[in-house]
N, CA and C atoms as an extended XYZ file, in Angstrom:
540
Properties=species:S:1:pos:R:3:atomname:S:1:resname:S:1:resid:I:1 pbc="F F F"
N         0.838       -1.188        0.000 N   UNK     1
C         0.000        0.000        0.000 CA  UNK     1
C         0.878        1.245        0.000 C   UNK     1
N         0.548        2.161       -0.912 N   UNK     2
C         1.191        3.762       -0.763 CA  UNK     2
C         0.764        4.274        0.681 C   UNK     2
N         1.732        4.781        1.385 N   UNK     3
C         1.483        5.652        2.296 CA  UNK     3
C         0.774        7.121        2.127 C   UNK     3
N        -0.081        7.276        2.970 N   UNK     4
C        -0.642        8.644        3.071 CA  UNK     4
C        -0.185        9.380        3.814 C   UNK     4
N        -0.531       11.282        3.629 N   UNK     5
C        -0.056       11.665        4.464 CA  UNK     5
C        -1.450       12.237        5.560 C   UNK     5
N        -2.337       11.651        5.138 N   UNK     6
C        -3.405       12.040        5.719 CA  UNK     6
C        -3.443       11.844        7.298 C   UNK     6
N        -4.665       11.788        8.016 N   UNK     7
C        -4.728       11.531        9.677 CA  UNK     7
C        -6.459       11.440        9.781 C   UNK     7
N        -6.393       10.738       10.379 N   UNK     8
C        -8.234       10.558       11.036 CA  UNK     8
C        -8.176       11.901       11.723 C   UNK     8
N        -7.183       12.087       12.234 N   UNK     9
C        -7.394       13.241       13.690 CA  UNK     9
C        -7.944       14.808       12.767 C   UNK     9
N        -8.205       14.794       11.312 N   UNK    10
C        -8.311       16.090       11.114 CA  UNK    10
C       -10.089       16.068       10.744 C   UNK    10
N       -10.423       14.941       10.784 N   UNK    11
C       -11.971       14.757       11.120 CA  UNK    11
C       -12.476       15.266       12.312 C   UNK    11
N       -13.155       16.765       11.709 N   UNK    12
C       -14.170       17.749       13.032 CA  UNK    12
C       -14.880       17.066       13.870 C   UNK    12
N       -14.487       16.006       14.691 N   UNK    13
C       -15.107       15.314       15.472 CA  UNK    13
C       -16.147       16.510       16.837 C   UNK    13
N       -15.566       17.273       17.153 N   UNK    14
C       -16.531       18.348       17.526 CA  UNK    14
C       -17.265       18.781       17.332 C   UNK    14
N       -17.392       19.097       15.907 N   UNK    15
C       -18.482       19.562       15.017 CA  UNK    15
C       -19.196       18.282       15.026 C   UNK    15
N       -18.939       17.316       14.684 N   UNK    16
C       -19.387       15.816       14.495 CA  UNK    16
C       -20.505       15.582       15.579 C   UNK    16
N       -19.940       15.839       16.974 N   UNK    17
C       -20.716       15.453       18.135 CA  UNK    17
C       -21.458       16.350       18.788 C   UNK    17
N       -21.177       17.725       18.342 N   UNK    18
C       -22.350       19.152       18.419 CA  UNK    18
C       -23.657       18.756       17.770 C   UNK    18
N       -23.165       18.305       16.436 N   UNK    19
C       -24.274       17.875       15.261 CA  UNK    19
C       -25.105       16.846       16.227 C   UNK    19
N       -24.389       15.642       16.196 N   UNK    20
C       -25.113       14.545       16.376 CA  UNK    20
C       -25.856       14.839       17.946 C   UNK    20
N       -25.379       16.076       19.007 N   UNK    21
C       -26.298       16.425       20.239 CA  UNK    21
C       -27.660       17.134       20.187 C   UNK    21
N       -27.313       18.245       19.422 N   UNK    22
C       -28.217       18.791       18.387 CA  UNK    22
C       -29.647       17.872       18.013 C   UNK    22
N       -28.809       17.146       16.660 N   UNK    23
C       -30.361       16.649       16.431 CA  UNK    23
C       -30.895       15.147       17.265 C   UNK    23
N       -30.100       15.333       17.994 N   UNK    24
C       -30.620       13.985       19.191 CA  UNK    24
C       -31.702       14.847       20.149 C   UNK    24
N       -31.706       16.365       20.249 N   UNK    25
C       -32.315       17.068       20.880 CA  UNK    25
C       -33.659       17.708       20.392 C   UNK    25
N       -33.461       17.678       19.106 N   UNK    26
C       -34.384       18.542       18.206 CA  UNK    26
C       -34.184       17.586       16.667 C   UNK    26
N       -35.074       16.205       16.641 N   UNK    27
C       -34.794       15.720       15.462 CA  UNK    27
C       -35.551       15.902       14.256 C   UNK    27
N       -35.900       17.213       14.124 N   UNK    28
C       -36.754       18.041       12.946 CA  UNK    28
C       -35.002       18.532       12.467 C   UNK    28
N       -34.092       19.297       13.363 N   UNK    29
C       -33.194       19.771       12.753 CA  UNK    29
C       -31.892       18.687       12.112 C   UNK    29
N       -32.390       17.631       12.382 N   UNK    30
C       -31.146       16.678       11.204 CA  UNK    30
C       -32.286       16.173        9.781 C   UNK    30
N       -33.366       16.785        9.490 N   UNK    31
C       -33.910       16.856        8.115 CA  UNK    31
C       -33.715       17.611        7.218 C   UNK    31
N       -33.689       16.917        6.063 N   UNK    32
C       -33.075       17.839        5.006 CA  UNK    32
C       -32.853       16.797        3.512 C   UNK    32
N       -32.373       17.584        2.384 N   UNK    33
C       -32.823       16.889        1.117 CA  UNK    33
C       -31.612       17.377        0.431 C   UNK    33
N       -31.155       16.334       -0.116 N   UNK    34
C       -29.758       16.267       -0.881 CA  UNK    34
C       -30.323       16.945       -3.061 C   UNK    34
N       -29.893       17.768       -3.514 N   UNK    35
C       -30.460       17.456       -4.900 CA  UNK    35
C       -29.136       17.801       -6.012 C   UNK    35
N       -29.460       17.108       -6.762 N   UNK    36
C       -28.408       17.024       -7.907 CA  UNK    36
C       -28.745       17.508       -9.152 C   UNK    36
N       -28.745       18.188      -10.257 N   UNK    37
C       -29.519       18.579      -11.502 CA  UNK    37
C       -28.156       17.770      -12.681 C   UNK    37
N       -28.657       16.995      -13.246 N   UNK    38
C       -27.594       16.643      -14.493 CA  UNK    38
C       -28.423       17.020      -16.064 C   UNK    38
N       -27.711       17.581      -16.564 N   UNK    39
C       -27.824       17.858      -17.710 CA  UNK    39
C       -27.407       16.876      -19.162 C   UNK    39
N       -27.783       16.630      -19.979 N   UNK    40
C       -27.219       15.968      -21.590 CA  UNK    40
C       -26.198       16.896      -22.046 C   UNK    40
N       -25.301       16.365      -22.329 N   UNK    41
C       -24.246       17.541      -22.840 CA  UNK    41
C       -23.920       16.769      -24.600 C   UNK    41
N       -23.703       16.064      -24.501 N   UNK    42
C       -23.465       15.320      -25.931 CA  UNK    42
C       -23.250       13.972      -26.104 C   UNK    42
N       -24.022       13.229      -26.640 N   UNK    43
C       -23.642       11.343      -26.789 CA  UNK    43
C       -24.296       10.961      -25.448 C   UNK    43
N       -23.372       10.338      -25.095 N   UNK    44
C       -23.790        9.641      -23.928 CA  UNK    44
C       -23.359       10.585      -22.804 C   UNK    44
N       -22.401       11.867      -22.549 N   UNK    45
C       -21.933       12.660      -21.997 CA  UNK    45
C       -23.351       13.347      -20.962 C   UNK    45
N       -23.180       13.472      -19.627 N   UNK    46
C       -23.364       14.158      -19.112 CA  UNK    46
C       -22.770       15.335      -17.986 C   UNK    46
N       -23.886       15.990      -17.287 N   UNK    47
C       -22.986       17.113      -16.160 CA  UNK    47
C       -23.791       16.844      -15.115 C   UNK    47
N       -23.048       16.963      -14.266 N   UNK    48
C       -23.741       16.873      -12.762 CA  UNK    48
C       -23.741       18.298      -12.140 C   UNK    48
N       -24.226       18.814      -11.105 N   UNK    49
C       -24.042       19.901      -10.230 CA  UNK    49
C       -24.763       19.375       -8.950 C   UNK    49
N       -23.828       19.188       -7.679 N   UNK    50
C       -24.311       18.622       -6.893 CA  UNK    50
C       -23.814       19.955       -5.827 C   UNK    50
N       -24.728       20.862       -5.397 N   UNK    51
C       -24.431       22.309       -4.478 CA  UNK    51
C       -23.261       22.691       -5.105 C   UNK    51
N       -22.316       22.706       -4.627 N   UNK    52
C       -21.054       23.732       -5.811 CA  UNK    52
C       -20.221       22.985       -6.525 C   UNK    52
N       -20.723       21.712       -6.716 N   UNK    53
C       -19.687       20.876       -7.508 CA  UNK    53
C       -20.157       20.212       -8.729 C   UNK    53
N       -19.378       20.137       -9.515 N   UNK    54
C       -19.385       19.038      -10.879 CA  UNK    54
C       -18.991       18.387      -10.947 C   UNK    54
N       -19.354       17.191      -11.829 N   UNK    55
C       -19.423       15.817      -11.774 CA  UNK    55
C       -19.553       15.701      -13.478 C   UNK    55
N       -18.935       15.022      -14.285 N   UNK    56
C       -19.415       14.957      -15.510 CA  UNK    56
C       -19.031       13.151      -16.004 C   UNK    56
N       -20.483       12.508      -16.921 N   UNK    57
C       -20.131       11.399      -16.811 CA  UNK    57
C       -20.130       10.896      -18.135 C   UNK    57
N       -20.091       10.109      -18.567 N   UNK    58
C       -19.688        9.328      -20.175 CA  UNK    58
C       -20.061        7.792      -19.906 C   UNK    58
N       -20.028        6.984      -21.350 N   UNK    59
C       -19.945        5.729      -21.448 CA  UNK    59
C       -18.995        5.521      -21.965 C   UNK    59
N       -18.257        4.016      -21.787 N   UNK    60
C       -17.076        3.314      -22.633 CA  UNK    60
C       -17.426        3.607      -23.989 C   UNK    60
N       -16.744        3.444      -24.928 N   UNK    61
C       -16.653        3.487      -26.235 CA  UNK    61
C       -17.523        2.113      -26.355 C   UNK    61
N       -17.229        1.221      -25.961 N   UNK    62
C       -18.280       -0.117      -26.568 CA  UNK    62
C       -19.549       -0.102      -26.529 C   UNK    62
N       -20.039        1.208      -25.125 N   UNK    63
C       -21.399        1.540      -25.442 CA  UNK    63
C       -21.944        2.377      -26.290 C   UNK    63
N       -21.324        2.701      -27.005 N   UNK    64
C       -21.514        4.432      -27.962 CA  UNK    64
C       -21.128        5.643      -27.494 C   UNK    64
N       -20.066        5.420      -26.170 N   UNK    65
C       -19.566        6.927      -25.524 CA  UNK    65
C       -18.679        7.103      -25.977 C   UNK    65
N       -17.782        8.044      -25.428 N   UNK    66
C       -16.249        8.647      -25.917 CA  UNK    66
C       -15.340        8.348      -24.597 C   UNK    66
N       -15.803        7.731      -23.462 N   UNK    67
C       -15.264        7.215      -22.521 CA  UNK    67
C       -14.210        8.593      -21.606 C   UNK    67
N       -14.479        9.588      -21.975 N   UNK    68
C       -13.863       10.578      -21.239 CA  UNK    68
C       -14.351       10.737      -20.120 C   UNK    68
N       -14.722       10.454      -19.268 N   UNK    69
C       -15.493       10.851      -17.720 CA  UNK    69
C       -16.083        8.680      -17.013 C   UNK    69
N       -16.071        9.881      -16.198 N   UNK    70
C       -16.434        8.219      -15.145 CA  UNK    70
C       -17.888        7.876      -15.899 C   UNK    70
N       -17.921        6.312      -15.864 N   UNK    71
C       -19.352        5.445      -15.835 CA  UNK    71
C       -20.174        5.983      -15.309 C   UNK    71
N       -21.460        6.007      -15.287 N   UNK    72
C       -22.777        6.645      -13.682 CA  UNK    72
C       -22.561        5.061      -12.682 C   UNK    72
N       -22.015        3.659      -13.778 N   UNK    73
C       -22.695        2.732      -12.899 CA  UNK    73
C       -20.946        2.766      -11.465 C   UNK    73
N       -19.714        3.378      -12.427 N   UNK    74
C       -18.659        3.630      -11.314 CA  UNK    74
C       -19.018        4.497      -10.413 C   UNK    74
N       -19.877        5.455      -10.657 N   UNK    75
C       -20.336        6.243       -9.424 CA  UNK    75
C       -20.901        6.120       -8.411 C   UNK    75
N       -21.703        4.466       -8.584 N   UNK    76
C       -22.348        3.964       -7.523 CA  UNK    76
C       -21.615        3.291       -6.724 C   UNK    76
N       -20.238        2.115       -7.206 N   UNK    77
C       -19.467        1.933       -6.489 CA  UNK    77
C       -18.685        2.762       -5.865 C   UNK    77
N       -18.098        3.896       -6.464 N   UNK    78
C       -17.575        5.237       -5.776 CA  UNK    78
C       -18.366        5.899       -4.544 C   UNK    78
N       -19.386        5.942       -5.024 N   UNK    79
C       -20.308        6.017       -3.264 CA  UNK    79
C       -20.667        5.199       -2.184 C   UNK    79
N       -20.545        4.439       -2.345 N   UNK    80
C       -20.717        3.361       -1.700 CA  UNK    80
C       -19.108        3.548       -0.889 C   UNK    80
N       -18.053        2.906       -1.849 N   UNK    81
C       -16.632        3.496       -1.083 CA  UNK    81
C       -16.460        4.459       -0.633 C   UNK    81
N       -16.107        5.560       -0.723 N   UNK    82
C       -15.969        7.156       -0.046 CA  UNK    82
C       -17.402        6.850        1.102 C   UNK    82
N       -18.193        6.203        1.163 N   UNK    83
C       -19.311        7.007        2.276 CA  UNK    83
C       -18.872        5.851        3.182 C   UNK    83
N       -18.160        4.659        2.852 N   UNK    84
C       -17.640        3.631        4.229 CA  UNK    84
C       -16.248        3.893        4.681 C   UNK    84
N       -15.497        4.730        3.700 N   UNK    85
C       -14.255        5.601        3.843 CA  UNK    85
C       -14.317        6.529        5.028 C   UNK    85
N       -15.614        7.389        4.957 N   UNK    86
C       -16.054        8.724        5.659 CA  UNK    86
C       -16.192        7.430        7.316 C   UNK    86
N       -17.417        6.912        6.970 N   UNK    87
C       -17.515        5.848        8.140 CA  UNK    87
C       -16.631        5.436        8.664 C   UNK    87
N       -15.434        4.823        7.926 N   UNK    88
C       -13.634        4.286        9.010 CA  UNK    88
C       -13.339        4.810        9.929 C   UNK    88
N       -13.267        6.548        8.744 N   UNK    89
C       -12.258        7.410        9.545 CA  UNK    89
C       -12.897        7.937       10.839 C   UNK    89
N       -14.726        8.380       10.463 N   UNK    90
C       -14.892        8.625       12.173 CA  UNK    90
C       -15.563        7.395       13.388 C   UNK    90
N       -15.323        6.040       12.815 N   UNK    91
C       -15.446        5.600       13.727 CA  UNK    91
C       -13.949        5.302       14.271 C   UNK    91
N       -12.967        5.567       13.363 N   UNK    92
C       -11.444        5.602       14.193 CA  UNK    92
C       -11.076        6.832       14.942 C   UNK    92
N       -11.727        7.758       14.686 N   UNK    93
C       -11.437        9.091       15.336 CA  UNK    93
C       -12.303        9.241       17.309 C   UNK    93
N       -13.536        8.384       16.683 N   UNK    94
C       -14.186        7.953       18.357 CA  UNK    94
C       -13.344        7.471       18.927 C   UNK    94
N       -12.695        6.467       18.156 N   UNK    95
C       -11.828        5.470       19.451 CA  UNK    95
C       -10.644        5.657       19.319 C   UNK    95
N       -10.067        7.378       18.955 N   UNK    96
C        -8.965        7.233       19.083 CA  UNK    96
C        -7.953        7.134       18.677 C   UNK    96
N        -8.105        6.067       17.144 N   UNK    97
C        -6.972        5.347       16.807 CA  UNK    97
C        -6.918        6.268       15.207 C   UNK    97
N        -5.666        5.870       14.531 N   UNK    98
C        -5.267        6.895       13.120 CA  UNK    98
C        -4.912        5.613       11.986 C   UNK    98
N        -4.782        5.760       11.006 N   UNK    99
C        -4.864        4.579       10.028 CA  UNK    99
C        -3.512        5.303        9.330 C   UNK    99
N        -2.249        4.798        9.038 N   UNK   100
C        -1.313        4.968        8.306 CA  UNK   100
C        -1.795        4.661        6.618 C   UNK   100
N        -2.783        4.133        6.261 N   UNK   101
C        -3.361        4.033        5.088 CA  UNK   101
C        -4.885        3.291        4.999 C   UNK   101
N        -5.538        3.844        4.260 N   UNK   102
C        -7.051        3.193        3.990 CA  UNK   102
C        -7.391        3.126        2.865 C   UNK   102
N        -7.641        2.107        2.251 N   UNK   103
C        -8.253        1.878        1.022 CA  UNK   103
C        -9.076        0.622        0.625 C   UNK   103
N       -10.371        1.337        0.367 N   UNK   104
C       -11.806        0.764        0.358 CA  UNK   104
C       -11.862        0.595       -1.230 C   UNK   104
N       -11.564       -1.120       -1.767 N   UNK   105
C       -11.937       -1.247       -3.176 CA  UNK   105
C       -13.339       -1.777       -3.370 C   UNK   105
N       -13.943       -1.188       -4.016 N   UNK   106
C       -15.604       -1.793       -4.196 CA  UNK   106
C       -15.390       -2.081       -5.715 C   UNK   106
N       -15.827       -3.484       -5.821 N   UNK   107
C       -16.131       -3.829       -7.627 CA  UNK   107
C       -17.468       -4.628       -7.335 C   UNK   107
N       -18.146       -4.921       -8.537 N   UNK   108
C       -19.523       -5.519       -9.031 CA  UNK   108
C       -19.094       -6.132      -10.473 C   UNK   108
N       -19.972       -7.489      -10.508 N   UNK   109
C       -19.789       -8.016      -11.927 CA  UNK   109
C       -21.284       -7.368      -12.614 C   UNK   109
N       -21.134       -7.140      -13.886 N   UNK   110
C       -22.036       -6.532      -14.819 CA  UNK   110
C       -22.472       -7.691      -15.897 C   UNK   110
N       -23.503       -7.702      -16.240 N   UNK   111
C       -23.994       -8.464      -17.459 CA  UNK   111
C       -24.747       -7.519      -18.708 C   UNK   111
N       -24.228       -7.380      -19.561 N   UNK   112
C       -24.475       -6.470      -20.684 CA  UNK   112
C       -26.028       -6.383      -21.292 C   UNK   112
N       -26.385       -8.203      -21.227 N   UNK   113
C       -27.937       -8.581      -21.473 CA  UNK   113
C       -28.761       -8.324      -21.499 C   UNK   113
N       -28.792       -7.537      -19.805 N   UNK   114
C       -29.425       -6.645      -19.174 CA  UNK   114
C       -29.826       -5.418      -19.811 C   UNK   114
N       -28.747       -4.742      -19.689 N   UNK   115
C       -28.637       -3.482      -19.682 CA  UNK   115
C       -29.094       -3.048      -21.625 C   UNK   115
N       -28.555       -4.156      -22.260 N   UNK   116
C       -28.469       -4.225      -23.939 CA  UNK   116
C       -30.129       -4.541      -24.344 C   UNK   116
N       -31.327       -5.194      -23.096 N   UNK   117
C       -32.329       -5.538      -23.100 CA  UNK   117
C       -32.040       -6.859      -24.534 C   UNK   117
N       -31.048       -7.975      -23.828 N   UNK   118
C       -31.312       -8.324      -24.660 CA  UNK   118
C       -31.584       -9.991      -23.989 C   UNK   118
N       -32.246       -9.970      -22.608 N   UNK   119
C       -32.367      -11.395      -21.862 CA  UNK   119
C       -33.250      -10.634      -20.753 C   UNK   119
N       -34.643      -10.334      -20.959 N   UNK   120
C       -35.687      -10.058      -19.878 CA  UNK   120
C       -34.983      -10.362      -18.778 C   UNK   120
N       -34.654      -11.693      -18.217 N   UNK   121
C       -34.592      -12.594      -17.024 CA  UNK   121
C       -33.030      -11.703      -16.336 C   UNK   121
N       -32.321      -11.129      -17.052 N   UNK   122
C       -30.975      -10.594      -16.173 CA  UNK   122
C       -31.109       -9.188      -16.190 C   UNK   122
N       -30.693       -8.878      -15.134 N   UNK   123
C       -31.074       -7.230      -14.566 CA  UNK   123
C       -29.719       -6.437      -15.288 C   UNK   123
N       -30.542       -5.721      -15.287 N   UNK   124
C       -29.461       -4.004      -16.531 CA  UNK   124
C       -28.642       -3.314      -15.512 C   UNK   124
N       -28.381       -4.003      -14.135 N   UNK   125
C       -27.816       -3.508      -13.242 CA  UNK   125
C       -26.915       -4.375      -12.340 C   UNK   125
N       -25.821       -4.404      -11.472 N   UNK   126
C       -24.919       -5.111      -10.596 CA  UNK   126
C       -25.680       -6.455       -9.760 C   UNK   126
N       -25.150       -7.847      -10.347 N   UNK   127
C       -25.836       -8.577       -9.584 CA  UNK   127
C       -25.272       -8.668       -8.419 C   UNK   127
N       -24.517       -8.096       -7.991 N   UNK   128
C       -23.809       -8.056       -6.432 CA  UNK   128
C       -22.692       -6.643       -5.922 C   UNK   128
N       -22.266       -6.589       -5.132 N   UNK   129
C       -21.503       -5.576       -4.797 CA  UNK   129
C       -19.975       -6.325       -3.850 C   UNK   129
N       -19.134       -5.690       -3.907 N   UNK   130
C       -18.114       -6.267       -3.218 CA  UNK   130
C       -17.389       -5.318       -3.056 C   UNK   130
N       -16.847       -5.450       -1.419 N   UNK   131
C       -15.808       -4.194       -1.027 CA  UNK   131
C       -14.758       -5.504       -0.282 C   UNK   131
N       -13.367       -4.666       -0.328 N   UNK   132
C       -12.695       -5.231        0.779 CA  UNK   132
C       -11.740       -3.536        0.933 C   UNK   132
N       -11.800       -3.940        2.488 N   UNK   133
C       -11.019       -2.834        3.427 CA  UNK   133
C        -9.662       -2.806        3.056 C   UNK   133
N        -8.680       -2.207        2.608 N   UNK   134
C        -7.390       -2.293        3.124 CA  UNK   134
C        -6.534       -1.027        4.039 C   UNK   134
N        -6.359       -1.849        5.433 N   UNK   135
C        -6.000       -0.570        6.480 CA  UNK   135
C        -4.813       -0.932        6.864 C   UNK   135
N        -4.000        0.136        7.323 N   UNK   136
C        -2.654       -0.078        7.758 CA  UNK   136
C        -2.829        0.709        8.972 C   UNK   136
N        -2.506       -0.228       10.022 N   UNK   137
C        -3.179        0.788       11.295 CA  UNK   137
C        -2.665       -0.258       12.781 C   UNK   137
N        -2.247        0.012       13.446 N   UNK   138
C        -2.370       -0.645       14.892 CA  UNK   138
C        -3.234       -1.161       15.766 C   UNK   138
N        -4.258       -1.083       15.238 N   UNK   139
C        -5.458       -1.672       15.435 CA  UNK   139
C        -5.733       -3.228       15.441 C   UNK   139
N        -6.354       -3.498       16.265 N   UNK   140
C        -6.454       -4.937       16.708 CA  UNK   140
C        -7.430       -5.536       15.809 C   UNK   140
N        -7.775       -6.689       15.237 N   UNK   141
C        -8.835       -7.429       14.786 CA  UNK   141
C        -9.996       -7.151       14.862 C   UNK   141
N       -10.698       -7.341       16.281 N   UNK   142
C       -11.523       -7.323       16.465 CA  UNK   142
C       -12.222       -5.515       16.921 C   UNK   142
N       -11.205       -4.890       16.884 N   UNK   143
C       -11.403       -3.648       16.561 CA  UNK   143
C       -12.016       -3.041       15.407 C   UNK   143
N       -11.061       -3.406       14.347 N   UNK   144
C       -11.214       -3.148       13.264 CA  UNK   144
C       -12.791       -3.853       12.459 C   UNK   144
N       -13.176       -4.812       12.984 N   UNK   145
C       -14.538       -5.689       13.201 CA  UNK   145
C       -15.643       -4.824       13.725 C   UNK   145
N       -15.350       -3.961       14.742 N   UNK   146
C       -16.044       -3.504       14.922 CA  UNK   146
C       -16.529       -2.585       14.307 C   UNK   146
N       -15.044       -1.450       13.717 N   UNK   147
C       -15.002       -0.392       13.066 CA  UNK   147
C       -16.466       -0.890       11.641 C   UNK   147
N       -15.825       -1.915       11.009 N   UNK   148
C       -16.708       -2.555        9.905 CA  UNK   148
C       -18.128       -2.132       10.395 C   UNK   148
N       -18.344       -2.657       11.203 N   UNK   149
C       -19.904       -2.989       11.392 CA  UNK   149
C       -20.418       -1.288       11.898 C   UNK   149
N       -19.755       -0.690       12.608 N   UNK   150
C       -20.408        0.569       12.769 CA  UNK   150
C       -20.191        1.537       11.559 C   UNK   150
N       -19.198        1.216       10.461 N   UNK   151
C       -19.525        1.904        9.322 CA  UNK   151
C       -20.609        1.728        8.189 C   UNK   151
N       -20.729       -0.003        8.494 N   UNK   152
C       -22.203       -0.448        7.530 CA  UNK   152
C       -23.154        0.126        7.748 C   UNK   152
N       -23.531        0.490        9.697 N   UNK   153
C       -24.561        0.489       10.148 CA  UNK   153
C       -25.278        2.214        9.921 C   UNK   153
N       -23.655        2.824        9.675 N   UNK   154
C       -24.383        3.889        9.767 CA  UNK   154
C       -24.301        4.744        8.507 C   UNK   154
N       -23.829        3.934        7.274 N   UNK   155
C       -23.558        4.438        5.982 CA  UNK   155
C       -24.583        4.696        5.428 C   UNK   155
N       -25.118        5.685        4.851 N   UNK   156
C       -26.103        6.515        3.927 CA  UNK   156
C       -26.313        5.540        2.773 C   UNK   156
N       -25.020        5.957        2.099 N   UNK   157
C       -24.894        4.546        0.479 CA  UNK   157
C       -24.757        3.260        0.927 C   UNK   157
N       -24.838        2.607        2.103 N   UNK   158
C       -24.475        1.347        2.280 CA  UNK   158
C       -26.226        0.877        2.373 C   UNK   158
N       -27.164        2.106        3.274 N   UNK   159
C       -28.427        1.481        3.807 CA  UNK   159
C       -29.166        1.486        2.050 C   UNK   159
N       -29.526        2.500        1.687 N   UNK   160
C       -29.834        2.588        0.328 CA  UNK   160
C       -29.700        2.002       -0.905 C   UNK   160
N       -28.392        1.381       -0.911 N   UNK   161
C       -27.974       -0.025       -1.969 CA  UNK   161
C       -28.793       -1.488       -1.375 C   UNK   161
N       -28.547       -1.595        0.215 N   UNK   162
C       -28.742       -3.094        0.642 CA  UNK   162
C       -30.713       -3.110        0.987 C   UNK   162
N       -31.089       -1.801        1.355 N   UNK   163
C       -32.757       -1.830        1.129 CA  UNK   163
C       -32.789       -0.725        0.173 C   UNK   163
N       -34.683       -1.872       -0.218 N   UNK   164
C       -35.013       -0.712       -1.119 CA  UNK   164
C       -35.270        0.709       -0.588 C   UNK   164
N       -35.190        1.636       -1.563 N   UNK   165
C       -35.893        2.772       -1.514 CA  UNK   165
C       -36.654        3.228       -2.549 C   UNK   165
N       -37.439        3.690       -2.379 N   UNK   166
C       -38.816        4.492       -3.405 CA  UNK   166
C       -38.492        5.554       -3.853 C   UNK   166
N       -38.354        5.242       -5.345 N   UNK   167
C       -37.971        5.887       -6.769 CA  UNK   167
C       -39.197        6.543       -7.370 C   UNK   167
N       -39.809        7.949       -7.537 N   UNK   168
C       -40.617        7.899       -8.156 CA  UNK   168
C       -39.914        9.226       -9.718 C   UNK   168
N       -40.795        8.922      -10.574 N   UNK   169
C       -40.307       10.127      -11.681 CA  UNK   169
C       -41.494       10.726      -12.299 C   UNK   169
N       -41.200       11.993      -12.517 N   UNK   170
C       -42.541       12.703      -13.565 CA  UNK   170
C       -41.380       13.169      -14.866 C   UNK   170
N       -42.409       13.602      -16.331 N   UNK   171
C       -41.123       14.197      -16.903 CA  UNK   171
C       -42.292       15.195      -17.200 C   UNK   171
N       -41.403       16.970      -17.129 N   UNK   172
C       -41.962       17.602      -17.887 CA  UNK   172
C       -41.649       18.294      -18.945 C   UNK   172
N       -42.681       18.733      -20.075 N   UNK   173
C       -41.772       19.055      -21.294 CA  UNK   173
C       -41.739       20.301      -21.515 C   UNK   173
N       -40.751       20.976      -22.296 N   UNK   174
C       -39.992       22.265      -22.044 CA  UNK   174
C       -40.721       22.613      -22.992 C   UNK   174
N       -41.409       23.974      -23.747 N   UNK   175
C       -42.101       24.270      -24.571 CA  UNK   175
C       -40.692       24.884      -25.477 C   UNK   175
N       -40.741       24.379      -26.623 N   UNK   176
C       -39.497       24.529      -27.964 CA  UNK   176
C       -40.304       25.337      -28.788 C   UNK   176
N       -39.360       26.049      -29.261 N   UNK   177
C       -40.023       26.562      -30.438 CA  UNK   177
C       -39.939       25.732      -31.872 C   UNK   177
N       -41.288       26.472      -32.525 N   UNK   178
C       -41.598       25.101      -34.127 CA  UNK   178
C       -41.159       26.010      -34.931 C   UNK   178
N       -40.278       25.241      -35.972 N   UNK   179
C       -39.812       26.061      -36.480 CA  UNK   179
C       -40.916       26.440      -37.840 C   UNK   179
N       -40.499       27.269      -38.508 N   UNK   180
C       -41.929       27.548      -39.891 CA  UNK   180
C       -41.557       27.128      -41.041 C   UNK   180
């Protein structure tokens, strides 16, 4: 593993436990709504804007993209990692301990069938998910066991992938002008 020069210890654990007193006190004030607007930009190309940031995504060339930008379906493994990443570091920062390196690989096998609609019976989406941890840290076994389980338990992208949640969509249409 490459060494980092990072530290758990620079995780606002103060802020962390203000927050979490807060809405343990008043749990109207930990509600709230995440929103993202993506746009078509060209081909398979899109843009994200998620509050002040961009995100722009593409398909491989084998799907008809130009493969310049991440997959959407790498973005789901990418969240999923970074939000059990976020989870490590502050359940290592509760107890204390600092990780000389962390790295959370998440892969999924894909079936094209699916997605190509070309086998009803196989889903157009990941028939499984797979992470493994890699930590470099002084941390004991069954520590680190634990760390696991309180990052599953309390991961955003971890609860949302493993239950369902309710998807709904409307589309509305933009009035274009006809041309004469």
């Amino acid at each position: 593993m490459e060494n980092i020069t990072g530290s758990c210890c620079t995780l606002d654990l103060d802020t962390f436990q203000k927050t979490k007193a807060h809405v343990s006190a008043n749990p109207e004030a930990g509600k709230g709504r995440f929103e993202t607007v993506t746009e078509w930009r060209d081909g398979a190309q899109a843009v994200t804007k998620a509050r002040s940031f961009t995100l722009e995504t593409d398909e491989p060339t084998a799907l008809g993209g130009k493969d310049q930008h991440i997959d959407p379906m790498e973005l789901l493994l990418a969240s999923l990692g970074t939000c059990l990443t976020i989870g490590w570091v502050t359940q290592a920062r509760m107890r204390g301990l600092d990780y000389r390196d962390l790295r959370i690989k998440v892969s999924a096998p894909f079936d094209l069938r699916g997605y190509l609609n070309l086998d009803p019976k196989v889903r157009a989406g990941f028939s499984e998910l797979q992470y493994t941890v890699e930590v470099d840290t002084d941390a004991d076994a069954a520590t680190l066991e634990e760390i696991r389980k309180a990052a599953e338990k309390t991961s955003p992208m971890f609860d949302n992938i493993l239950n369902p949640t309710a998807i709904s969509g409307r589309v509305t249409k933009l009035s274009g002008t006809v041309a004469a």
